[in-house]
C-alpha positions as CSV (number, residue, x, y, z in Angstrom):
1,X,54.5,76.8,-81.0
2,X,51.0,77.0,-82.4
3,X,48.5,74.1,-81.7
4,X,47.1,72.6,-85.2
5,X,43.7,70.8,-85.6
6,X,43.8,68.2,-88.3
7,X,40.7,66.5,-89.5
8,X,41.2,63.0,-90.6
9,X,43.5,60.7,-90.4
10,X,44.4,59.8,-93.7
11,X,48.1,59.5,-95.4
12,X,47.8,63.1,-96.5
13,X,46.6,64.4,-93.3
14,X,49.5,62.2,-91.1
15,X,52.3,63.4,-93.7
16,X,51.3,67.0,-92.5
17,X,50.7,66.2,-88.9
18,X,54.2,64.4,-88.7
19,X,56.1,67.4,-90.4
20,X,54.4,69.8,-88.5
21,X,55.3,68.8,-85.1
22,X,58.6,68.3,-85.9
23,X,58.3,71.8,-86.6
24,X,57.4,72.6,-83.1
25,X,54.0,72.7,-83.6
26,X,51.4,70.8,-80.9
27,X,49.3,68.9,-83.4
28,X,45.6,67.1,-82.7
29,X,44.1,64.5,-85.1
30,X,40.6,64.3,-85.1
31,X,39.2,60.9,-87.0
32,X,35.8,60.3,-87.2
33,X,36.4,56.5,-87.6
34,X,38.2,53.9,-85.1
35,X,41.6,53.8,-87.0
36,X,43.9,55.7,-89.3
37,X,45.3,54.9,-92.9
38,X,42.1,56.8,-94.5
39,X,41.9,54.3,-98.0
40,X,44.8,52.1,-96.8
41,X,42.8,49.3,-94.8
42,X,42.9,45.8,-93.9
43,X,40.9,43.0,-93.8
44,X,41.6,39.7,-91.6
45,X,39.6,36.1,-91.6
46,X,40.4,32.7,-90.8
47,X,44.1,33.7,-91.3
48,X,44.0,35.5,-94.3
49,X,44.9,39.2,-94.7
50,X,44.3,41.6,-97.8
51,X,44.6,45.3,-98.3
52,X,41.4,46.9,-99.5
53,X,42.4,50.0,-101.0
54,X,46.2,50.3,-102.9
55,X,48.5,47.2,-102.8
56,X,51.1,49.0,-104.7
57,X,53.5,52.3,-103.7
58,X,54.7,54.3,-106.6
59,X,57.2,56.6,-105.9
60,X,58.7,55.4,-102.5
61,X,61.5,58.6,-102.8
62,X,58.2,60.6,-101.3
63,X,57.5,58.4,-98.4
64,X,61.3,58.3,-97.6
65,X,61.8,61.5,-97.4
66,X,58.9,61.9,-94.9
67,X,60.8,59.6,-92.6
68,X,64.3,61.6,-93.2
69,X,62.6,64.8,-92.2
70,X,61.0,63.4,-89.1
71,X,63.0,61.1,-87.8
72,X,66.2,59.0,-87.4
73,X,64.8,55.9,-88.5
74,X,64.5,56.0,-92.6
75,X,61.7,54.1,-93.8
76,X,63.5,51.0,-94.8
77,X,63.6,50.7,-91.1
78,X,60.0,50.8,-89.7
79,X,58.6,48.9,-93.3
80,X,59.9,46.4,-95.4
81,X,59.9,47.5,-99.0
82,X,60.4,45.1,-101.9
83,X,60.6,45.6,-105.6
84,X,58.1,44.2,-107.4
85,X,59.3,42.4,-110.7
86,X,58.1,42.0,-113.0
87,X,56.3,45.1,-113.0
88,X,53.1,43.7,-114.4
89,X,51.6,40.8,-116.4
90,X,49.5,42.1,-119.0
91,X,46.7,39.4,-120.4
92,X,45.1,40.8,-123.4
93,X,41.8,40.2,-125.6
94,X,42.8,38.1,-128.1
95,X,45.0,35.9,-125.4
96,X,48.7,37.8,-126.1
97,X,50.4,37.8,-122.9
98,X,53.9,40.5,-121.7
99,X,55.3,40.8,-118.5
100,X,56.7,43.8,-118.3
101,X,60.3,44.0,-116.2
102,X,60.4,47.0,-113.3
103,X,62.1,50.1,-114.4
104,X,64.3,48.9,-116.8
105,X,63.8,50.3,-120.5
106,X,65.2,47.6,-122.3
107,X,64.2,45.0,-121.4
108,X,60.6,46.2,-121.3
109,X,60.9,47.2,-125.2
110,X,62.8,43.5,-125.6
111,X,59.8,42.0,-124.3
112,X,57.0,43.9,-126.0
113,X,58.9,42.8,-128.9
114,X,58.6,39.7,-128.7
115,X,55.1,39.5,-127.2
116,X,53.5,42.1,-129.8
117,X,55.7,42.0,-132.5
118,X,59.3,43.5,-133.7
119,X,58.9,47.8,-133.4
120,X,56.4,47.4,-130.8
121,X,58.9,48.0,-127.6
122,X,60.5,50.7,-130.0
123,X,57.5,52.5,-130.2
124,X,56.6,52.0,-126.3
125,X,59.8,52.8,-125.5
126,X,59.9,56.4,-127.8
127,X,56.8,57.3,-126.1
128,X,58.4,56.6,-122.9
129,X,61.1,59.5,-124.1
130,X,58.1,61.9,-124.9
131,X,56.7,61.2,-120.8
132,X,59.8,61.4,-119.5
133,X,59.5,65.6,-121.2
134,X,56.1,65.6,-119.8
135,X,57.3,64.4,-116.2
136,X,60.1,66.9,-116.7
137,X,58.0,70.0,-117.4
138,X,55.3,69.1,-114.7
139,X,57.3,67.6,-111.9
140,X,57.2,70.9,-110.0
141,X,54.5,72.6,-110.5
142,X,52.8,69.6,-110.3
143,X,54.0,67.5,-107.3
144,X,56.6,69.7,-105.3
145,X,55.0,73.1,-105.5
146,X,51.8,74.8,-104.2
147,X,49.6,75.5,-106.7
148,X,50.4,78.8,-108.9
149,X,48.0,81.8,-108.4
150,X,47.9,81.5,-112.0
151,X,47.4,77.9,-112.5
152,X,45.5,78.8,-115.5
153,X,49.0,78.4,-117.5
154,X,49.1,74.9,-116.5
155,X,45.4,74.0,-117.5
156,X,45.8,75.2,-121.1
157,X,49.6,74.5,-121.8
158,X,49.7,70.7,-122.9
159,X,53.3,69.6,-122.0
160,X,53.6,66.3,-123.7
161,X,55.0,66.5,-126.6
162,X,52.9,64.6,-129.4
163,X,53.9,63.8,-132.6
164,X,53.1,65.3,-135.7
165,X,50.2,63.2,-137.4
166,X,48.4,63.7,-140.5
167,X,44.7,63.2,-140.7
168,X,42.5,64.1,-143.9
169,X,44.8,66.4,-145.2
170,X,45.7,68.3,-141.7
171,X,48.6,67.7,-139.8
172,X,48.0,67.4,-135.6
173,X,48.9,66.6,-132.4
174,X,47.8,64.1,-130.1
175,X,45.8,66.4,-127.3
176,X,44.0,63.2,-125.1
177,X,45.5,59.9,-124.2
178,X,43.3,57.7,-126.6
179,X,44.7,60.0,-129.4
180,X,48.2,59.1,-128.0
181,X,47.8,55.5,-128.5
182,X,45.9,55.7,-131.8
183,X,48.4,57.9,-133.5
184,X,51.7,57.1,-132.1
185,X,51.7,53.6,-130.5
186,X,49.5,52.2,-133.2
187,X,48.9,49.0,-132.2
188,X,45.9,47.9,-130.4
189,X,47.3,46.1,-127.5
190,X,50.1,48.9,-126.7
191,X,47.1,51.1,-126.3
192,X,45.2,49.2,-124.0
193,X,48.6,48.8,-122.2
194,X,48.8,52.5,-122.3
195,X,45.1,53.1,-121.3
196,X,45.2,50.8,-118.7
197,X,47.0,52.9,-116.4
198,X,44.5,55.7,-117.1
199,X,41.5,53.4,-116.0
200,X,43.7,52.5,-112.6
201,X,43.3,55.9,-111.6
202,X,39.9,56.0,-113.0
203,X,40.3,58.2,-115.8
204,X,38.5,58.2,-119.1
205,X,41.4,57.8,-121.7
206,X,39.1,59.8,-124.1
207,X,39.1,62.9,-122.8
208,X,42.0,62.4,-120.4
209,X,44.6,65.0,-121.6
210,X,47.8,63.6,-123.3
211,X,50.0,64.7,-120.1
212,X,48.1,61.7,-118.2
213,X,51.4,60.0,-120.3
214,X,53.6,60.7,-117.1
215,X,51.5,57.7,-115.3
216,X,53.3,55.2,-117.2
217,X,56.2,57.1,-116.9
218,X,56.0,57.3,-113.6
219,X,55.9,54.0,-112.8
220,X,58.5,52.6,-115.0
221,X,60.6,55.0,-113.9
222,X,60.2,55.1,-110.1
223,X,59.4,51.4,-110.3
224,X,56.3,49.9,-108.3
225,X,57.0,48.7,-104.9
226,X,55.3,46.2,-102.3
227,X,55.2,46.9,-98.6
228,X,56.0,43.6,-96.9
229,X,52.3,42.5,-94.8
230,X,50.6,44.9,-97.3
231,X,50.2,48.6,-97.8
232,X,48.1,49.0,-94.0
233,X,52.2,48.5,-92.8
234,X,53.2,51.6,-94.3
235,X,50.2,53.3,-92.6
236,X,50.8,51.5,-89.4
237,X,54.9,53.1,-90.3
238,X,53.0,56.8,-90.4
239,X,51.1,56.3,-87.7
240,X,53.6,55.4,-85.5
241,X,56.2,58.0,-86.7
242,X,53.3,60.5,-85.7
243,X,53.3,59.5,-82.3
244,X,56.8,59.5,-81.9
245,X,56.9,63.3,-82.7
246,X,53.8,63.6,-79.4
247,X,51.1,64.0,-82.4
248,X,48.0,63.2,-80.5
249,X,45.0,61.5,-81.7
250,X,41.4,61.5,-81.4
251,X,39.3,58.3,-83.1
252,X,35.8,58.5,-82.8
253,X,35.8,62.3,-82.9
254,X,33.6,63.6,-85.5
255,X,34.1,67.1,-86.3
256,X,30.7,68.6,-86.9
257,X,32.2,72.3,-88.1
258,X,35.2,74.5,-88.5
259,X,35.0,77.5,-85.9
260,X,35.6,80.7,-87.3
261,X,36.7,83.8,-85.4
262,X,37.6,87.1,-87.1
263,X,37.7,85.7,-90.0
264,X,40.2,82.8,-89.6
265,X,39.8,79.1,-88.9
266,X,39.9,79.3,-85.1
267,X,39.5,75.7,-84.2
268,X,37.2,72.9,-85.0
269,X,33.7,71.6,-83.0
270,X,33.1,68.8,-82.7
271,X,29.5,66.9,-82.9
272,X,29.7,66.2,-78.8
273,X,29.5,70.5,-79.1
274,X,32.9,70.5,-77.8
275,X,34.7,73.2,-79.4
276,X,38.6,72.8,-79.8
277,X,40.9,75.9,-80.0
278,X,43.7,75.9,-82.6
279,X,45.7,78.3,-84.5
280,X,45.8,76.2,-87.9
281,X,43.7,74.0,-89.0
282,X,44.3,71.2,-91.8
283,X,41.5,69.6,-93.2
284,X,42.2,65.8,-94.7
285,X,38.4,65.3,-96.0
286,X,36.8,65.0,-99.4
287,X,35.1,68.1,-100.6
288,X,32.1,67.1,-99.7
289,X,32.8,66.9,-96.1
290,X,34.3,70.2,-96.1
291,X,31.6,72.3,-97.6
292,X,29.9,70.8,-94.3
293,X,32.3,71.9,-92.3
294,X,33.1,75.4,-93.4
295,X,31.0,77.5,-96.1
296,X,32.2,76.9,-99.8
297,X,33.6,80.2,-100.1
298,X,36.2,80.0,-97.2
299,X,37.9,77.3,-100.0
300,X,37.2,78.3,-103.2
301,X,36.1,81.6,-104.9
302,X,35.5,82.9,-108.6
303,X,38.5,82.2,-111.0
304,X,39.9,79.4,-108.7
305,X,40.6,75.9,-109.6
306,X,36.7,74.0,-110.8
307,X,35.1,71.8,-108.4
308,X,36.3,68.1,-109.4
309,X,33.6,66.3,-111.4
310,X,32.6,63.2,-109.3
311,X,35.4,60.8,-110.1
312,X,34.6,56.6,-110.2
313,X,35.1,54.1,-107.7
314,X,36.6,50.7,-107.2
315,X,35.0,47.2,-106.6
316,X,37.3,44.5,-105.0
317,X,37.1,41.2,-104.2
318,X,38.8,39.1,-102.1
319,X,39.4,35.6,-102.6
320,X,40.6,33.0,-100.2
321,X,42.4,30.1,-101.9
322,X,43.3,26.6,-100.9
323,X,46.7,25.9,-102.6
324,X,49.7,27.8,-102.5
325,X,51.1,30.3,-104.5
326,X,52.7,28.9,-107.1
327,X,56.5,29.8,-108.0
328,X,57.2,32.8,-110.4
329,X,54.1,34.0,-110.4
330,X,53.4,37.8,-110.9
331,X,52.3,40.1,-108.2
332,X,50.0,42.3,-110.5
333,X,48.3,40.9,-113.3
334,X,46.1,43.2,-116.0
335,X,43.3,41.4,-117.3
336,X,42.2,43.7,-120.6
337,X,39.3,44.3,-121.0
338,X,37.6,42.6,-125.0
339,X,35.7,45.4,-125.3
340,X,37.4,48.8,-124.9
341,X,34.2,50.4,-126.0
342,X,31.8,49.2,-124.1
343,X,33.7,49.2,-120.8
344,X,34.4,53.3,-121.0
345,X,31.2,53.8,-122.0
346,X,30.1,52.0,-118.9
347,X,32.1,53.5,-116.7
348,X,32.3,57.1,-117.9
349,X,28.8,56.9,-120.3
350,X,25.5,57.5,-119.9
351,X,24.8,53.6,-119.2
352,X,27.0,53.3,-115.9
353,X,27.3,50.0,-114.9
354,X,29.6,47.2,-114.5
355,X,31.0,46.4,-118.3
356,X,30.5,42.6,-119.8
357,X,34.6,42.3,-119.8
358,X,35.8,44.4,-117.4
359,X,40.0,45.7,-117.1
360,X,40.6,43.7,-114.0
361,X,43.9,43.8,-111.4
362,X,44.7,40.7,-110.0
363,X,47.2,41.2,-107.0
364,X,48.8,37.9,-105.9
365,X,51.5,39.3,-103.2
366,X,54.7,36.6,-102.0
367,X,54.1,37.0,-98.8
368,X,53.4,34.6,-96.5
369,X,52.1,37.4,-94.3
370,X,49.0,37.4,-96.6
371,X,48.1,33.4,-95.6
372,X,47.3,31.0,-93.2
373,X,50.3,29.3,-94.2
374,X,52.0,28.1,-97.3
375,X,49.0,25.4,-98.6
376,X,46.5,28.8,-99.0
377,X,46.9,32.3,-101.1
378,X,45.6,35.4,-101.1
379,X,44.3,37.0,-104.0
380,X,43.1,40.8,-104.4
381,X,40.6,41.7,-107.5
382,X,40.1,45.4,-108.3
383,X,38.2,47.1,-111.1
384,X,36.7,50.7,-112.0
385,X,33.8,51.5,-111.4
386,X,31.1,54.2,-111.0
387,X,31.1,55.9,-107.8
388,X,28.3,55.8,-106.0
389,X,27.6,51.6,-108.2
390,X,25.6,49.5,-106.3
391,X,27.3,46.0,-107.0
392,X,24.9,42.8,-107.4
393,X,25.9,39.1,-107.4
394,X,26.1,38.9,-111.0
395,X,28.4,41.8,-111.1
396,X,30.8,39.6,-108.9
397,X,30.0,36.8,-110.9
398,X,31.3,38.7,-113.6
399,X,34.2,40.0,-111.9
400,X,34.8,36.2,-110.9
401,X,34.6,35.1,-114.6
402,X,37.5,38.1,-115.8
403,X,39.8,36.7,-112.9
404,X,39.5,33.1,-114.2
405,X,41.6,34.3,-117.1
406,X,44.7,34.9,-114.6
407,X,43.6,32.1,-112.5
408,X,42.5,28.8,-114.7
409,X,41.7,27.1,-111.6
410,X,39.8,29.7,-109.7
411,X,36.7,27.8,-109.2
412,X,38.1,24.6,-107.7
413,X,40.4,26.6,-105.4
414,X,38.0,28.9,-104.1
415,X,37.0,29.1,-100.1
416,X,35.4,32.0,-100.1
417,X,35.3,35.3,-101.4
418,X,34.3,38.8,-99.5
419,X,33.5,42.0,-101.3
420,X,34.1,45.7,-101.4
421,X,32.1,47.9,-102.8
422,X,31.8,51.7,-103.1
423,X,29.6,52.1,-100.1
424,X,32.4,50.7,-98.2
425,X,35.0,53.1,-99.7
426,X,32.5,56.3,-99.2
427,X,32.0,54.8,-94.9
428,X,36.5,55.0,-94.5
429,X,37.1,57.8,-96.2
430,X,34.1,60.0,-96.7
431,X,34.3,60.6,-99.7
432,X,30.9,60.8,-101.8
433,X,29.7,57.6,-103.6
434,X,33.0,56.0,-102.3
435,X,35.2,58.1,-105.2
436,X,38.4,57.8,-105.5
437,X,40.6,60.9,-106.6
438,X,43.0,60.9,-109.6
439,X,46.5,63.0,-109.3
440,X,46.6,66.3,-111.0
441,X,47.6,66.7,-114.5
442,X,48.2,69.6,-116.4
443,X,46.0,71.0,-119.8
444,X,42.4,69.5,-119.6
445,X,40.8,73.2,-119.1
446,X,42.2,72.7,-115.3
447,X,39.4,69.7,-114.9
448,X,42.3,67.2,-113.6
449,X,43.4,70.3,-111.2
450,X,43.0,70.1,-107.6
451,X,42.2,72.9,-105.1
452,X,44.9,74.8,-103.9
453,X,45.9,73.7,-100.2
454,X,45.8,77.2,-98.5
455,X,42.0,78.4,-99.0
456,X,40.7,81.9,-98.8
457,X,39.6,81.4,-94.9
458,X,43.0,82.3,-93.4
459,X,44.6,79.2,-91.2
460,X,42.6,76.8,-93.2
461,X,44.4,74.4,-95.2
462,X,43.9,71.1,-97.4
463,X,45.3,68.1,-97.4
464,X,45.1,64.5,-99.1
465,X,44.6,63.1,-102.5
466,X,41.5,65.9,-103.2
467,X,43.9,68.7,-102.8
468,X,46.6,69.6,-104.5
469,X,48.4,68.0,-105.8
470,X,45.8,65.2,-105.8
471,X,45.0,61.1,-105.5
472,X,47.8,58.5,-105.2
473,X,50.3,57.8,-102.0
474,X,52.8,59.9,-103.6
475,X,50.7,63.0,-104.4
476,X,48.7,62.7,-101.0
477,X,52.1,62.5,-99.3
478,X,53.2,65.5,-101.4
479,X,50.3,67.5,-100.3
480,X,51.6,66.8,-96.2
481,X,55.0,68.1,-97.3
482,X,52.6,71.3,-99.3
483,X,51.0,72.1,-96.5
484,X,53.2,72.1,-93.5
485,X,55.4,74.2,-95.9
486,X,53.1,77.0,-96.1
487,X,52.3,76.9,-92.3
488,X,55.8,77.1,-91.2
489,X,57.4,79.0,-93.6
490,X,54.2,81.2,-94.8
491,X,52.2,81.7,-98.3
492,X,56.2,82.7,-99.4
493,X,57.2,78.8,-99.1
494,X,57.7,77.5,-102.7
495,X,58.4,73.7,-102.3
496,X,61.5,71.5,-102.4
497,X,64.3,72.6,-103.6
């Protein structure tokens, strides 16, 4: 039995700390903040409860089997999980309205046809096809494995399969998600449909590589799920699982650096100057964090994955409402944004800012958890932003303004409204300018790779959505399952089988 240190407290960090003392293992939790979840917190007022970081899980097959291999209770039994359908209602520019069914093929292309226009679901629904190859091809490597030594094959190797398309004379291939949409959707709203889900995980659709097509994929395949009194339950589920495999933890214990002996992680001190021993060490903290912790080269050396360039934020606001929720109402509405242009060159330009008509995500859960009780709603705005953006009142005003497209009567039903900003991100989790990572995706040069989770300081490992295999519950979770792979079973360990 080997005692483990793990720094943070995040979903990442608990997946690993849960596995690994199932293993055996005696494993400590250092947090630096009062509470655990890392992005997935809570806010309560007068009644009223909202999520401020995801309200949607993706993926729940990653999350169960945590609970399978730790446990006798599956998931289903310590949080309620409810399909979410439809999937999304999308709102677009010119006032054309879809909502999209959950994971069901038909009847997403049935209703794209008759929202945009007979062929359009036929085109979505080929391109679907083409992701599900991509999704295919990088599953593994991508999600279940730890990163190849030579991860360079999957940084120039583009595995979507784009259509042929001929352009002043030359015939080519889609190679970034924008071209994808121009060339094969062709139609304006199926691309912003299609870049949508780039921008959710703050990607620039111009330059992000055509394989970012598996994010659609993903969630029409998998679905999107809601965790009954929010996404804090399913930490609050992790947590608790933790503690019922005797993982301690620490809140409040800020690690100040990594101790080193002979050339190994040895333990961690912490900023009292108390020094705690430990055999492993698993660090759940944004790169920034860890270069303070550790020097740069104990992670990452010549020909290794790239540092991540800094990746945006998100700005939400919370509105209380008088007035219930009305019937049939979606959970997740897209409002798109009327100028595509503009808004990525806001966000991902040289004039960052908050865009005049911002992609917004209006989350209006059915749960009376959410509310005082059934004659008031809670309503969740998110959009992109830079990180490190320092929001104003007329950039809420403006935020306020997108929303009243999904909500007509906004105005008249408003209590009040709180906000969160990237400041507030960058004080939970750490992370620089309150960024938010993307998952990993193949071609790109490697820039949507993420650092491998064993690191060239022997017994130092990564975990969390800035390793591998990067942001998102499922790939965060993934990188728990990663790591306490390699610690029990050795650098051999090769992922699920």
């Amino acid at each position: 039995m080997a005692r483990i240190a793990v720094i943070g407290a995040g979903m990442g960090a608990m997946a690993a700390a849960a596995r690994l003392a199932v293993a055996g293992h005696r494993v400590v939790v250092y947090e630096r903040t009062a509470t655990y979840g890392g992005a997935l917190r809570r806010v309560e007022r007068d009644g009223f409860t909202f999520d401020t970081g995801p309200t949607l899980l993706p993926v729940p097959a990653v999350h169960r089997d945590l609970f399978v291999k730790t446990g006798k209770q599956p998931l289903e039994e310590c949080a309620e999980l409810v399909q979410v359908d439809p999937s999304a209602r999308h709102l677009f520019a010119d006032g054309t309205e879809v909502s999209l069914p959950n994971a069901s093929r038909a009847g997403v292309v049935s209703a794209l046809d008759e929202a945009l226009g007979a062929g359009a679901g036929g085109r979505w629904g080929d391109f679907l096809v083409r992701a599900r190859e991509a999704w295919d091809r990088t599953r593994r490597p991508l999600l279940e494995e730890p990163l190849w030594p030579d991860w360079p094959v999957l940084a120039r190797q583009e595995p979507y399969p784009s259509v042929p398309h001929k352009k002043l004379l030359r015939t080519r291939r889609a190679t970034t998600l924008a071209e994808v949409g121009a060339w094969e959707l062709r139609e304006p709203r199926l691309t912003a449909l299609l870049e949508s889900h780039a921008l959710a995980y703050g990607l620039d659709p111009r330059v992000a590589p055509a394989s970012a097509a598996v994010l659609p994929y993903m969630e029409h395949a998998f679905g999107t799920w809601y965790v009954r009194g929010g996404l804090r339950e399913l930490a609050r589920a992790v947590y608790e699982r933790c503690l019922a495999r005797k993982v301690e933890f620490r809140f409040g214990a800020d690690v100040a650096r990594i101790v080193e002996k002979d050339g190994r992680a040895a333990g961690v001190e912490l900023a009292s100057g108390a020094v705690e021993e430990a055999e492993f060490v698993v660090a759940g903290v944004s790169p920034g964090v860890l270069r303070g912790l550790v020097p740069q080269t104990a992670v990452r050396g010549d020909g290794e994955v790239p540092p991540q360039s800094g990746a945006p934020s998100r700005l939400t606001v919370l509105l209380a409402l008088r007035g219930g929720r009305p019937e049939r109402v979606a959970h997740r509405t897209v409002v798109h944004s009327a100028d595509r242009d503009d808004e990525l060159d806001r966000l991902f330009g040289e004039r960052p800012g908050l865009p005049a008509s911002p992609t917004l995500v209006v989350t209006r859960p059915d749960d009376p958890a959410t509310a005082p009780d059934a004659e008031h709603e809670a309503v969740t705005l998110s959009v992109t932003v830079p990180s490190g953006f320092s929001v104003s009142d007329a950039d809420v005003e403006r935020v306020l303004g997108a929303a009243g497209r999904a909500l007509s009567d906004l105005r008249e039903r408003l209590l009040w409204h709180e906000v969160r900003t990237p400041a507030d991100i960058a004080d939970e989790t750490g992370a620089e300018g309150g960024a938010v990572p993307a998952p990993a995706l193949a071609a790109a040069d490697g820039r949507l790779l993420h650092p491998s989770n064993g690191t060239r300081m022997p017994g130092l490992f990564t975990a969390g959505g800035w390793a591998h295999p990067g942001g998102g519950l499922p790939h965060a979770g993934m990188s728990g399952a990663l790591v306490a792979g390699l610690i029990v079973e050795g650098p051999e360990f090769r992922g699920s089988q």
